[in-house]
Backbone as CSV, one residue per row, in Angstrom:
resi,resn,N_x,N_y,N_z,CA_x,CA_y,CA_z,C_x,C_y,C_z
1,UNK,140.063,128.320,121.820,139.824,127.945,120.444,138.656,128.767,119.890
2,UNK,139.014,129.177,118.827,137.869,129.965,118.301,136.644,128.726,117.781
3,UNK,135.632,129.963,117.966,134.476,129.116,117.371,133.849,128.354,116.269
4,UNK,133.113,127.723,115.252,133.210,127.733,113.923,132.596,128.510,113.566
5,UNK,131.667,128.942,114.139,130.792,130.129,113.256,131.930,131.578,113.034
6,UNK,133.048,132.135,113.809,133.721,132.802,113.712,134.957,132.638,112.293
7,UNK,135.352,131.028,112.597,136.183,130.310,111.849,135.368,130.500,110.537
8,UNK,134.384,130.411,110.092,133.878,130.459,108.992,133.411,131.490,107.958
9,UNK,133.150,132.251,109.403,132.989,133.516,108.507,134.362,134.183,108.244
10,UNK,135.060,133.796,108.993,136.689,134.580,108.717,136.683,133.810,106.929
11,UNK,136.548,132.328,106.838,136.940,132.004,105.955,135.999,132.362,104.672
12,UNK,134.675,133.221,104.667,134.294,133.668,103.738,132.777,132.497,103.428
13,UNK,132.263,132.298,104.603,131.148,131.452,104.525,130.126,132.079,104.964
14,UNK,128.338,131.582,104.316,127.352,132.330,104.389,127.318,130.710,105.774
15,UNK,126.298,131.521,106.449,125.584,130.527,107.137,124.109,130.276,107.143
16,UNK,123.904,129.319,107.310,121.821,128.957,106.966,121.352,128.380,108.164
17,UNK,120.588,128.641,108.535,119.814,127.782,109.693,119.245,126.484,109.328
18,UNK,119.430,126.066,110.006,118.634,124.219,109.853,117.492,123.830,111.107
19,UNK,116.316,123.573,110.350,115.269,123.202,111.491,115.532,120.980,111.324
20,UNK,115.482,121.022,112.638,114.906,119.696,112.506,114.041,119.183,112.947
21,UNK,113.581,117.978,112.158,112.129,117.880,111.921,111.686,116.390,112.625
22,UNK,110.871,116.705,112.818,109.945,114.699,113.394,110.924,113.976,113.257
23,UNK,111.501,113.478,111.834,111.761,112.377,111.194,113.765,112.662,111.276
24,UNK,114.277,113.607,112.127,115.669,113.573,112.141,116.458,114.083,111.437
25,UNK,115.531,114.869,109.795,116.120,115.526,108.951,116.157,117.124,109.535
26,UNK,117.410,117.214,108.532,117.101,118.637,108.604,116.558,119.316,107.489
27,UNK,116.310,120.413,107.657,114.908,121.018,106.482,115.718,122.447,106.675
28,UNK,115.520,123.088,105.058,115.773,124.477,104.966,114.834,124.883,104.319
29,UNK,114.814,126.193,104.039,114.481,126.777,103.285,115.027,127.680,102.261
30,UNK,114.757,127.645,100.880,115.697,128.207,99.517,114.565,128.450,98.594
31,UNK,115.217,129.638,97.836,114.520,129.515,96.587,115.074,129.197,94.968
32,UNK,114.008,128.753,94.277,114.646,128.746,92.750,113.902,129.448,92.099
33,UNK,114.582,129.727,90.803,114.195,130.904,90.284,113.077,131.967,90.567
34,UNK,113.491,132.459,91.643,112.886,133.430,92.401,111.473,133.051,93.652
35,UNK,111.108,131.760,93.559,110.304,131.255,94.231,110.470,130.077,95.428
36,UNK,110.169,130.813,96.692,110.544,129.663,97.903,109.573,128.418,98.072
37,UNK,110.488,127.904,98.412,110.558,126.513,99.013,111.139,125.596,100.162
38,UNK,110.608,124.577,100.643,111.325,123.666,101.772,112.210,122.503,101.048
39,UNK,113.025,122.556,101.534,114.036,121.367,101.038,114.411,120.778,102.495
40,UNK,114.714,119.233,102.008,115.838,118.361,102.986,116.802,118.518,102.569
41,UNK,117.712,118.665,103.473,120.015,118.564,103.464,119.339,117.094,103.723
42,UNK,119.820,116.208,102.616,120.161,115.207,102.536,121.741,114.874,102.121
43,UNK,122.487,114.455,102.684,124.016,114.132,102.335,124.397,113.204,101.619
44,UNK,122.887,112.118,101.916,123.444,110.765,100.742,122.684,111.057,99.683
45,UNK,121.747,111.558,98.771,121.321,112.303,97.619,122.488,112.643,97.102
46,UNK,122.447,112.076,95.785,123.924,112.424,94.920,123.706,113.497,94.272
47,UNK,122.227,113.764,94.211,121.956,114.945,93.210,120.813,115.964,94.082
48,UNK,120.751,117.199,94.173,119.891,118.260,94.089,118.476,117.649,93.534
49,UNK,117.153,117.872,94.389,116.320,117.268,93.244,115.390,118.203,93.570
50,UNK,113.858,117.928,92.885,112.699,118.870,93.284,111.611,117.807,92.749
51,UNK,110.560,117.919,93.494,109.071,116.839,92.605,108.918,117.576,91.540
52,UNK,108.855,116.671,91.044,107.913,116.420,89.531,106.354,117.503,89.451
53,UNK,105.843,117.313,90.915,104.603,118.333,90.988,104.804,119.457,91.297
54,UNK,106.529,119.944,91.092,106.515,121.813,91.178,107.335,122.161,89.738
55,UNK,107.119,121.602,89.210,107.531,122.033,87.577,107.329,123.664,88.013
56,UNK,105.771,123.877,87.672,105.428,124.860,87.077,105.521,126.090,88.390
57,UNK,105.630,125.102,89.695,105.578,125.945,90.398,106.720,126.621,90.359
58,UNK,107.873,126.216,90.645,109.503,126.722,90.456,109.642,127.200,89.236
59,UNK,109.112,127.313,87.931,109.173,127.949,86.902,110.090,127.042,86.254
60,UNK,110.011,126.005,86.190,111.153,125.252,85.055,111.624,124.693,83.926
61,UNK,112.247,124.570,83.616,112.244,124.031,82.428,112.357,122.702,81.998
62,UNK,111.918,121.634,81.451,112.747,120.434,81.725,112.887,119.663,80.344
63,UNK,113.568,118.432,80.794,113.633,117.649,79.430,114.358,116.109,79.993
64,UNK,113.847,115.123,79.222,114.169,113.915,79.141,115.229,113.855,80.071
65,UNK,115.085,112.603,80.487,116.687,112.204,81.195,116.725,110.498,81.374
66,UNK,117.917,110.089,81.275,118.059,108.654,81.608,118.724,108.179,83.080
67,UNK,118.380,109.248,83.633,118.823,108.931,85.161,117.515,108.206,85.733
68,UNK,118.128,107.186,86.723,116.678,106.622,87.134,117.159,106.610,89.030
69,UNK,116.251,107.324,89.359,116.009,107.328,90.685,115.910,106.577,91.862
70,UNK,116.156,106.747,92.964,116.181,105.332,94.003,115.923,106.706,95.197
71,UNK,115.165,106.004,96.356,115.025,106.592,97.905,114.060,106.063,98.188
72,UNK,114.057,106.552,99.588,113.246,105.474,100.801,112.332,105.062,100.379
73,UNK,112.428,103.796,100.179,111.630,103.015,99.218,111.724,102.833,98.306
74,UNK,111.717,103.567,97.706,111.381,103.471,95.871,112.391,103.690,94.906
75,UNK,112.358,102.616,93.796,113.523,102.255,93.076,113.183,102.419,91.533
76,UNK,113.835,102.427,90.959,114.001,102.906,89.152,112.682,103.857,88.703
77,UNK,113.125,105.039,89.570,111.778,105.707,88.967,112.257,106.667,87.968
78,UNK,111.424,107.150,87.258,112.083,107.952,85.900,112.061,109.642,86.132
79,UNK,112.971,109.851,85.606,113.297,111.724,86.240,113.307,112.689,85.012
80,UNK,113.350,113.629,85.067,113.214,114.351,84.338,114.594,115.645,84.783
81,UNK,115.404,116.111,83.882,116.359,116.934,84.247,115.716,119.053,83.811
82,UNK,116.388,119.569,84.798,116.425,120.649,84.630,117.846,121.903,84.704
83,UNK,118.105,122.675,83.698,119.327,123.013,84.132,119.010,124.721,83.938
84,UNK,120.379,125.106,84.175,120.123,126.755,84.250,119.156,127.688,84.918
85,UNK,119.364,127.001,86.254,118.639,127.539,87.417,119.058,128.624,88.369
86,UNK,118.587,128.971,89.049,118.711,130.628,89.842,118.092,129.704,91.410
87,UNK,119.427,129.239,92.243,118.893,128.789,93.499,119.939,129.765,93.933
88,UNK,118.890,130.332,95.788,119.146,130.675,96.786,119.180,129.963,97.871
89,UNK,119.756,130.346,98.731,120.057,130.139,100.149,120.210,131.215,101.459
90,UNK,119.004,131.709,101.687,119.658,133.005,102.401,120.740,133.699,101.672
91,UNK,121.885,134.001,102.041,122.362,134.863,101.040,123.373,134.531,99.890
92,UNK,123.330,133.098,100.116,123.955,132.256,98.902,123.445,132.000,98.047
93,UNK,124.215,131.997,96.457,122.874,131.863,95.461,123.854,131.680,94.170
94,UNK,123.409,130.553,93.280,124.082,130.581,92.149,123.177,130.405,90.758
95,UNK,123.756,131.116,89.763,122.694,130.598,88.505,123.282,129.104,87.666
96,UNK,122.982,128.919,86.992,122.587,127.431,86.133,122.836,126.225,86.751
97,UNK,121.962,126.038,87.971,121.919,125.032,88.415,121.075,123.979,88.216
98,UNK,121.835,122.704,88.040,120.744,121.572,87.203,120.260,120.909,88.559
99,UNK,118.890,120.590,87.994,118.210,119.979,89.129,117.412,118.550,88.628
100,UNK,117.510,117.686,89.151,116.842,116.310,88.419,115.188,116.423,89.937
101,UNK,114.341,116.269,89.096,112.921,116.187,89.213,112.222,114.728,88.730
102,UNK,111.932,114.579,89.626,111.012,112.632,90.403,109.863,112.938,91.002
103,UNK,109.242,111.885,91.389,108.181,111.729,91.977,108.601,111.664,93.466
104,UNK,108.275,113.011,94.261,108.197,112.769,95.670,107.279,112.022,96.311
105,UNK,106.210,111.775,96.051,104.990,111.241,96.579,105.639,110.310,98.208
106,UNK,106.777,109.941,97.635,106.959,108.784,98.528,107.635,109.337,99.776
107,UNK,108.522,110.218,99.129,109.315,110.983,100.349,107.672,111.603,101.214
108,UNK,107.943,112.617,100.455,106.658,113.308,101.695,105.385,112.312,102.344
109,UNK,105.099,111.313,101.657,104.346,110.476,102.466,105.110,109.571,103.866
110,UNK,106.513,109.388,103.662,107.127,108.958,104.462,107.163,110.193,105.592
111,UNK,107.606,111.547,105.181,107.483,112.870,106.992,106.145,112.850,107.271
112,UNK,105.172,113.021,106.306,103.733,113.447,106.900,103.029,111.965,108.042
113,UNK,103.836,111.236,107.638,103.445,109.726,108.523,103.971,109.645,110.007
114,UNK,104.934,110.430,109.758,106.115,110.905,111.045,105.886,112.378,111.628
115,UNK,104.451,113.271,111.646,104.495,114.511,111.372,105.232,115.477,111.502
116,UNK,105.881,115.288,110.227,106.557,116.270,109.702,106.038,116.815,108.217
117,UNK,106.673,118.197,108.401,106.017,118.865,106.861,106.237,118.214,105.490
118,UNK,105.777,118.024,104.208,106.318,117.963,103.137,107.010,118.600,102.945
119,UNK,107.944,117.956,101.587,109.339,119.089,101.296,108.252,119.011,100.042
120,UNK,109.436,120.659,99.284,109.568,120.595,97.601,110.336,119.823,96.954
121,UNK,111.415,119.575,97.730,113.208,118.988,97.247,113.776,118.476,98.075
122,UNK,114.841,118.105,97.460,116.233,117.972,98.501,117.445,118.473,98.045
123,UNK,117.735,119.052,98.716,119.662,119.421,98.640,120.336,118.244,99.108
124,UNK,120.703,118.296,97.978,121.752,116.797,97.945,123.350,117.260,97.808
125,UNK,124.270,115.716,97.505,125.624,116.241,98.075,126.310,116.532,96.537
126,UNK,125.150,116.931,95.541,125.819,117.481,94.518,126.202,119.070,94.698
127,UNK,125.195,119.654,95.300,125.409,120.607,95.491,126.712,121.649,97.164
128,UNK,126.365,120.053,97.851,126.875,120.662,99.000,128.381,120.382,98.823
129,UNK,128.996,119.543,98.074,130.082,119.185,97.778,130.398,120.723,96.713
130,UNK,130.157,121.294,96.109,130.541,122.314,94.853,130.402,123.483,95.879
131,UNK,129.599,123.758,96.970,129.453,124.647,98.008,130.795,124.921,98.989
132,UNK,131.485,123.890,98.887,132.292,123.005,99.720,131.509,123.607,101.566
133,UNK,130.565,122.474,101.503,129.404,122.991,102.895,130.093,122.196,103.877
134,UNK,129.648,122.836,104.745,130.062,122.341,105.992,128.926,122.488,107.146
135,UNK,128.568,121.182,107.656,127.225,121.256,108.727,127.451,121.241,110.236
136,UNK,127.163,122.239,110.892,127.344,121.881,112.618,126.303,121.277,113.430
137,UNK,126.089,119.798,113.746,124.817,119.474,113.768,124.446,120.031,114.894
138,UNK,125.522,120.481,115.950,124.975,121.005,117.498,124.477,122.170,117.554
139,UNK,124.797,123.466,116.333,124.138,124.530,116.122,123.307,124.617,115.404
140,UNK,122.692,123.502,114.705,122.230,123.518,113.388,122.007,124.537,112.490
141,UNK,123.135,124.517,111.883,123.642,125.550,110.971,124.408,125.038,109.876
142,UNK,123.985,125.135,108.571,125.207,125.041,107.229,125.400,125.928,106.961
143,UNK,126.424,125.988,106.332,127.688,126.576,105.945,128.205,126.711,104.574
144,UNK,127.578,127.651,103.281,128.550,127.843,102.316,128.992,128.440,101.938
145,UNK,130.239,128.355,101.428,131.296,129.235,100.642,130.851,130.329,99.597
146,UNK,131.376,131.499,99.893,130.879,132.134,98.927,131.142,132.534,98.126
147,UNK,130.619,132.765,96.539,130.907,132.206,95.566,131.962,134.109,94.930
């Protein structure tokens, strides 16, 4: 049987490395509009997100939103949306990608308690679903389609 990493690239897939961390996540690294960052592959995240405290760092743009936020821990918090973005992935990369921006405080206080690094974000399964991604947890490696 062929392998998946073979299987995948036959089928036209980038692959990314995945570190995992203290706390069981896995963590990548990507950039947006031209500037890197650490993100969690989170699968239950419905949406792509980034803190609220890298606005300026990621260069973004934002505006109002009536989405209200929920994660470990913390419930109806207020977000702010961003769209028409320039994210990478190693060599995957698409432009106008919307990103909803919250208050991490809570996430990263939850890894740094567990020592593990802070993130910027998370890759959520808005994005990994439109990727159509695919994760090998024994190689730790994702997998997306390329565009």
């Amino acid at each position: 049987m062929a392998s998946l990493k073979k299987l995948m690239k036959k089928k036209n897939y980038h692959a990314l490395p995945l570190l995992l961390t203290a706390t069981n996540h896995f963590e990548m690294n990507a950039s947006i509009n031209g500037v890197k960052g650490r993100f969690i592959l989170d699968t239950g995240a419905s949406n792509t997100c980034v803190g609220m405290d890298r606005i300026d760092h990621f260069k973004l743009k934002t505006k109002a939103s009536k989405i209200k936020a929920a994660g470990a821990g913390a419930t109806d918090m207020d977000t702010l949306l961003s769209k028409k973005n320039k994210l990478r992935m190693g060599k995957w990369k698409a432009k106008k990608v919307k990103l909803v921006l919250f208050d991490l405080a809570h996430v990263n206080q939850a890894l740094t308690s567990h020592n593990a690094m802070p993130v910027d974000g998370i890759i959520g399964a808005d994005l990994l679903k439109e990727t159509k991604a695919v994760i090998d947890y024994g190689k730790k490696t994702l997998y997306l389609k390329k565009q």
